[in-house]
C-alpha positions in Angstrom: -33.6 -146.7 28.5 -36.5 -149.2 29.4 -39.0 -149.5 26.2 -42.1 -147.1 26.3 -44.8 -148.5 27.8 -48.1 -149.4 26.1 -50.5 -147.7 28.6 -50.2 -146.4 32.3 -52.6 -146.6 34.9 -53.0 -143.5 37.2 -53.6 -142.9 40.8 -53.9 -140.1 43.2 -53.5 -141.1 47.3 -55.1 -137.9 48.7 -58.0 -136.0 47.7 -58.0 -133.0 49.7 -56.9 -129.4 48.3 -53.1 -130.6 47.0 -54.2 -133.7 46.0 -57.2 -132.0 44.0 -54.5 -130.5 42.4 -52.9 -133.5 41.0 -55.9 -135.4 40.2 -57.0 -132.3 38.0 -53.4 -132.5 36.6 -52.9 -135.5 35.3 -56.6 -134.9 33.6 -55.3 -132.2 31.8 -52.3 -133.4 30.9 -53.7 -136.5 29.3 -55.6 -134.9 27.1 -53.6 -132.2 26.3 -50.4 -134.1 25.8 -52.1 -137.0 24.8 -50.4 -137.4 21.3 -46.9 -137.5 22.5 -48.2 -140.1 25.4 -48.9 -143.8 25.7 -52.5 -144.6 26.5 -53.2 -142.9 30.0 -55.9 -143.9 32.3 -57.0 -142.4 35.2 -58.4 -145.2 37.0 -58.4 -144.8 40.7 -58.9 -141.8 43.7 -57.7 -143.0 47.3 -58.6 -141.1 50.5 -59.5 -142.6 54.0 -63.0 -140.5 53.4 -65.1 -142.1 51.3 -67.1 -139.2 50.9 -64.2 -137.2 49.6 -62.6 -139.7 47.0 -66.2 -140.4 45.7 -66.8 -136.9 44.6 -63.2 -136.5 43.4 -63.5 -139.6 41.3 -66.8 -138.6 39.7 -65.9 -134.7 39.2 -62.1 -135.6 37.7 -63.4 -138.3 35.5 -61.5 -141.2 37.6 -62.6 -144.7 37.3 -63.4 -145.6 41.0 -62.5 -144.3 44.4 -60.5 -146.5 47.4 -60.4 -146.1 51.2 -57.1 -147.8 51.4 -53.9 -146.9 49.9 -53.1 -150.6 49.7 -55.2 -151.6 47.3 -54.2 -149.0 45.0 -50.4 -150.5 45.7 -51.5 -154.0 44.7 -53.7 -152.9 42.0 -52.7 -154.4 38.6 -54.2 -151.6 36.4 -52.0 -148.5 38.0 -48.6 -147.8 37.2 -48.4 -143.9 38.2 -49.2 -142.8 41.7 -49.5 -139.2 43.2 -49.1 -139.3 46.8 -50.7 -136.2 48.6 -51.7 -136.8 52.0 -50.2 -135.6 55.3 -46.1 -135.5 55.8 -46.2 -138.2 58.1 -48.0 -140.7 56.6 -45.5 -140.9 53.4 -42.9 -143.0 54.3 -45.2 -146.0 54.6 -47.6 -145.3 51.9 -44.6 -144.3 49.3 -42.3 -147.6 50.3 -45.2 -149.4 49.8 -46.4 -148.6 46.3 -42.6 -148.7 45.4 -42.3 -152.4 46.3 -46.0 -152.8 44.6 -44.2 -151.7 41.3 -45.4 -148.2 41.1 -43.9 -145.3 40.1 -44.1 -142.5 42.8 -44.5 -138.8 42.4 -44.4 -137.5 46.1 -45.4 -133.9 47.5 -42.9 -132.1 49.2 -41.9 -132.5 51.9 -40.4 -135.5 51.4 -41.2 -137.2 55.0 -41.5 -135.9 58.5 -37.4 -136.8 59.4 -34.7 -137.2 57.6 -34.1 -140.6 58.8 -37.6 -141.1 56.6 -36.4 -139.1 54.1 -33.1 -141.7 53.8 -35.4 -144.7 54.1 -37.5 -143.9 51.5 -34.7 -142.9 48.9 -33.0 -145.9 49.8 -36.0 -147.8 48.5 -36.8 -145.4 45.8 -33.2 -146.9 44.7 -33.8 -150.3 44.8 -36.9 -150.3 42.9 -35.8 -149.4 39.7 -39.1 -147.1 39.7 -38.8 -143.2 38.4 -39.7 -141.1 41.8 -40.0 -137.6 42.1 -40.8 -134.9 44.7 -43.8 -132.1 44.3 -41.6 -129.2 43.8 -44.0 -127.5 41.8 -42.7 -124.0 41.0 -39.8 -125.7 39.0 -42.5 -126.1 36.7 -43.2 -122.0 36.4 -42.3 -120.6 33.1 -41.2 -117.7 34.2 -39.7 -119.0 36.3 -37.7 -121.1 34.3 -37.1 -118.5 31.9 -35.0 -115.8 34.9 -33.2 -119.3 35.6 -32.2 -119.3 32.0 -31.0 -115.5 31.9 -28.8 -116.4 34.9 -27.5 -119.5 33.8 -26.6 -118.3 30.4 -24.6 -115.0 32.0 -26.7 -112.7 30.2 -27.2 -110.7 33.9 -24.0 -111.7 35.2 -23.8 -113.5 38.8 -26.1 -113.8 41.2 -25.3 -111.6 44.4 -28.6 -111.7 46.1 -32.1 -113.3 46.3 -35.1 -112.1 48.5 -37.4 -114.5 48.7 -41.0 -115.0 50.5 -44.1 -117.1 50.2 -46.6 -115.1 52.9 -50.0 -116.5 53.3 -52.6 -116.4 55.6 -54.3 -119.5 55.8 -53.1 -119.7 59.8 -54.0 -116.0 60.8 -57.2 -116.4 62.0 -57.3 -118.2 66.0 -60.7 -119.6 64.8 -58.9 -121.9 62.1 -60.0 -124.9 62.8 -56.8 -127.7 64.4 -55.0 -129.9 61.5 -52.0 -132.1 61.2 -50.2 -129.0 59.8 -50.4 -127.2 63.3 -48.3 -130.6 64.7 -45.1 -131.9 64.8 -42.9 -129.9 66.4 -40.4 -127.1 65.6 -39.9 -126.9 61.9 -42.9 -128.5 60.5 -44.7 -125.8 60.4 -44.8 -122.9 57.7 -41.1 -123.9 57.2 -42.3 -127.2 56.1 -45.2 -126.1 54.3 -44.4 -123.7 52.4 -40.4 -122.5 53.5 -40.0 -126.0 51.6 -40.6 -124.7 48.4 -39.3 -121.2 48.8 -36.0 -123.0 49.6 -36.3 -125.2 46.6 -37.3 -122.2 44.6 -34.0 -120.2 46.0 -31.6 -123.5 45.2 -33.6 -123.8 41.7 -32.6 -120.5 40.7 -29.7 -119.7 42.5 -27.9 -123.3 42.8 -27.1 -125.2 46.6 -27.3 -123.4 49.6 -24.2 -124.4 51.4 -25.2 -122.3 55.4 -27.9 -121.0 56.9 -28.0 -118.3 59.6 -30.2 -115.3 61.6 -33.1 -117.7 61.5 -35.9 -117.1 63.8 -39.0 -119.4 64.7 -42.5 -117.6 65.9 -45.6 -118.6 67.0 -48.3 -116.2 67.5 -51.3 -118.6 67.8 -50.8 -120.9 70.7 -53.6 -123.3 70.7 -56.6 -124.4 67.9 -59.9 -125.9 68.5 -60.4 -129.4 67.0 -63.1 -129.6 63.6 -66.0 -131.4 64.5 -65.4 -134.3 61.4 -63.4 -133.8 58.5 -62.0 -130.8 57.3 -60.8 -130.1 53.6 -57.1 -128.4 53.2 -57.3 -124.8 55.4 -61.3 -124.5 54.8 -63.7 -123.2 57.9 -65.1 -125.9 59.8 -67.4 -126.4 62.5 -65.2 -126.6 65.5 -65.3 -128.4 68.8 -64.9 -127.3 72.9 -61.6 -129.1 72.9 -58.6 -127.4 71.7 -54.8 -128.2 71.5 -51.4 -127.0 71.9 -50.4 -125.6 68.6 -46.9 -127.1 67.9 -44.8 -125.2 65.1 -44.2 -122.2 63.9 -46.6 -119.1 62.0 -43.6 -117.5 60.8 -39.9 -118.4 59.9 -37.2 -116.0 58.5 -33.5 -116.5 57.7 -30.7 -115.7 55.5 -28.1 -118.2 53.5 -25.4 -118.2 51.5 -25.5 -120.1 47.9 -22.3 -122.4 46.7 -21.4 -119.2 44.6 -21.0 -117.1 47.2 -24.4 -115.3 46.3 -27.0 -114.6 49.3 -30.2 -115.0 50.6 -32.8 -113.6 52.4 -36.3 -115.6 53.2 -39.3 -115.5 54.7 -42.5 -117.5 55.0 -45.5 -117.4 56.6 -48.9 -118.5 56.9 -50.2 -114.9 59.2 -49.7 -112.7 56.5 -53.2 -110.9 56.5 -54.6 -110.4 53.5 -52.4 -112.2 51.1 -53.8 -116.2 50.7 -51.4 -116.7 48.6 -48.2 -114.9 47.7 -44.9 -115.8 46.4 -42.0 -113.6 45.1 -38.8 -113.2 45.0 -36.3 -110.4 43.5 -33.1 -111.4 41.7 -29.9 -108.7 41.8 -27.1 -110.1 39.7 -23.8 -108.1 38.8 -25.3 -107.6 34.9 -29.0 -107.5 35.7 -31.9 -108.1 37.7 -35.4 -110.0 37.6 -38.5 -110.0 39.9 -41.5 -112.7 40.0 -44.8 -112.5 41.5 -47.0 -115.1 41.5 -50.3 -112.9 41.5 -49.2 -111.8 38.1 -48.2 -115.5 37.2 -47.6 -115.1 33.1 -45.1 -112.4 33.5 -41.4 -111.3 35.1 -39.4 -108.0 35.5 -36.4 -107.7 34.1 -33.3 -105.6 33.9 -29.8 -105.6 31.8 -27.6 -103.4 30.2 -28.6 -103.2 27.0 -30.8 -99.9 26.8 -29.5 -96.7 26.8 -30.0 -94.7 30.2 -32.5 -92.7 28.4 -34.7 -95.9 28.5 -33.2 -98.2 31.3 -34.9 -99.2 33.6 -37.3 -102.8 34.8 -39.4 -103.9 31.6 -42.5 -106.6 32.0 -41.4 -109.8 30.3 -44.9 -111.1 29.2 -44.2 -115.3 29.2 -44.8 -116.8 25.5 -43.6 -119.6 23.1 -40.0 -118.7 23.1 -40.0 -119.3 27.0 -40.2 -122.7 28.7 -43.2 -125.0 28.5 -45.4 -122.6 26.7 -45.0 -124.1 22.8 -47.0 -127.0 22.9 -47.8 -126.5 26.5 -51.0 -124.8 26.3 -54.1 -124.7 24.2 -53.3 -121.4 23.0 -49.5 -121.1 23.4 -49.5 -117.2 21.7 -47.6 -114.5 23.7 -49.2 -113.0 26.8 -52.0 -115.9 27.3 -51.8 -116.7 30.7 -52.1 -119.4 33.2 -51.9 -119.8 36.8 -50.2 -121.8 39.7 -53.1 -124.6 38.7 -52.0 -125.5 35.1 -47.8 -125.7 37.1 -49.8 -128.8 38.3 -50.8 -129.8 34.9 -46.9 -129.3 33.7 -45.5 -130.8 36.4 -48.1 -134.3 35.6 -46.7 -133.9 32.2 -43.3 -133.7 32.8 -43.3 -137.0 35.3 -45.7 -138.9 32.8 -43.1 -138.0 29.8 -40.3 -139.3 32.6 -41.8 -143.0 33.4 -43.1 -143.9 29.6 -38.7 -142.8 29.2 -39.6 -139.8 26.8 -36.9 -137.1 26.5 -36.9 -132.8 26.2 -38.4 -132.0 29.3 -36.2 -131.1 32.8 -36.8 -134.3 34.9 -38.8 -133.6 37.8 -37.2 -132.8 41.4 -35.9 -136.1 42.3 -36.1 -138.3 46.2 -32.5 -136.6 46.5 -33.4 -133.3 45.9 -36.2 -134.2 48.8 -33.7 -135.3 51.0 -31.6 -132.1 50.6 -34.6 -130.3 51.3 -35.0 -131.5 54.4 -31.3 -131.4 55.6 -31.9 -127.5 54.9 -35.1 -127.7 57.2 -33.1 -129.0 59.6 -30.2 -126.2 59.4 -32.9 -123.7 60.1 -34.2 -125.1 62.8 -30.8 -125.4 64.3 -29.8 -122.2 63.9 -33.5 -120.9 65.4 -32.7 -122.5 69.0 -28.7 -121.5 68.9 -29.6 -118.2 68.5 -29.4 -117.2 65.0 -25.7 -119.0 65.1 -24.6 -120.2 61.2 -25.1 -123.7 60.5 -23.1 -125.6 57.1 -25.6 -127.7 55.1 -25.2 -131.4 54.3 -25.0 -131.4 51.2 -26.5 -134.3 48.9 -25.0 -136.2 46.0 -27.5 -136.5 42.4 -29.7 -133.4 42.4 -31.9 -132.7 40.0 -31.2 -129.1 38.6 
């Protein structure tokens, strides 16, 4: 294990909504974890906008803001960096602070291609520098805590998960044009946000070994570009000149797990009405649990321990006896809650803990568990334009569980 270091230096690339997210992270973090840390600065903000790393910077508590991710790779003073800016720019900007001696904690997905994917954990490798992937939702408590009641047998074997993450951030045709809306078959709410509902599934579950009945729809065909920047999926002022949308609003397909458990997903960003919602229900031979992330601090849950006078689903209110809660929180008491911000805030934790080489916390999703990611994007996408046909999944050596 390499010593603990004195102090790190931290850096977010990316100040839009994700990368918000991260710089308000690693705030928190620091101060709330701040006993079991080395010194932790947070010293710079990068974004191409001025405007937007300037106010990030100054609202977060950051020491200065940069226009170019270079300079944050050849800065002396940062150790820690955050990538968050769009899928295709990562490659670069990640192999880059990797051979400036950073240590890299990327958001998912990994890269635009797998060929990227390999490259960059290929050079993750090399470096000798701790990497990890923005699987957020790894960090939920609750989570966590129906992973542990599957993993210890107390509900029996998994035999089926039903997952979704519907939003509707793409529903309206006046949404102004972004990168998200480019790139082609796949990259759209697959990538966005079908990447972490498939991490979620695997998380919980274990590998997904096949993929089949999956189905790629676009109901919005063409955007109108903002007139300047935008911010994440805000309004904007748009232009006369519109473009070819080129993914998908709306993917759905089933899978088979390693264990012989299965699957059935959906995600979408035309979901009206629901901005932002997550879920899943776990049937297991013993038991059964149910998470919503509108009701964050909380799962249902089912065994067979009651009687049939009183059987039935029971609210599991998250406290100190589940994960990251003791210690975790300002007031880590039973049924005080938190929300998919603070995952942000544990997630910042856990990869600070990982590069100053501290132990007790699950290591974050790792480059590998990236490049599996996308090898199941991939798979879905194949079986969309062979009609639904099954297709076996690649599977990846060194995952982080």
């Amino acid at each position: 294990m390499s010593p603990t270091p004195s102090a790190l230096g931290v850096a977010v690339i990316g100040a839009g909504m994700a990368g918000r997210a991260h710089i308000a992270g690693y705030r928190t973090a620091t101060t709330a974890f701040a006993s079991n840390l080395p010194e932790v600065r947070l010293v710079a903000i990068g974004d191409v906008n001025a405007e937007f790393a300037t106010a990030a910077a100054r609202r977060f508590g950051y020491e200065r803001a940069e226009t170019d991710w270079k300079v944050i790779a050849d800065a002396p003073d940062i150790d820690v960096v955050s990538v968050v800016v769009a899928n295709p720019l990562h490659r670069e900007i990640v192999e880059g602070l990797l051979a400036g001696g950073k240590h890299v904690l990327c958001e998912k997905p990994l890269a635009p291609t797998i060929e990227d994917a390999e490259a960059m954990v290929a050079a993750a490798r090399s470096s000798g520098r701790e990497t990890a992937v923005g699987f957020t939702f790894r960090r939920s408590p609750a989570i966590a805590a129906v992973k542990q009641q599957l993993d210890s047998g107390s509900i029996g074997r998994a035999l089926h998960f039903n997952g979704h993450y519907w939003c509707d951030y793409g529903v309206s045709p006046d949404g102004p044009m972004s990168w998200r809306y480019k790139g082609g078959p796949g990259s759209g709410a697959l990538a966005d946000i079908g990447s972490h509902l498939i991490d979620l599934a695997e998380f919980v579950c274990g590998p997904i070994t096949a993929v089949r009945g999956a189905t790629l729809s676009t109901f919005i065909t063409e955007r109108a570009k903002p007139v300047g920047a935008a911010v994440g999926h805000a309004a904007a002022t748009l232009s006369e000149e519109r473009e070819p949308v080129e993914n998908e609003d709306l993917v759905t397909f089933t899978a088979t797990f390693a264990s012989g458990a299965s699957a059935t997903l959906t995600a979408s960003r035309v979901s009206f009405g629901l901005p932002n919602s997550l879920g899943f229900e776990l049937f297991a031979s013993d038991g059964a649990a149910t998470f919503d992330l509108a009701r964050a601090g909380e799962f249902g849950f089912i065994d067979g321990k009651p009687d049939h006078v009183t059987q039935g689903f029971r609210q599991v209110l998250i406290g100190p006896d589940h994960p990251y809660i003791a210690g975790g929180l300002p007031m880590d008491f039973p049924s005080v809650n938190y929300g998919q911000n603070d995952l942000f805030t544990f997630q910042a934790r856990a990869f600070l803990e990982q590069v100053a080489g501290i132990e007790g916390l699950p290591r974050n999703p790792s480059f590998e568990d990236g490049l599996h990611n996308l090898r199941l994007l991939r798979a879905v996408v194949e079986s969309a334009e062979a009609g639904g046909r099954e297709v076996t999944v690649e599977s990846t050596q060194e995952r982080t569980t």
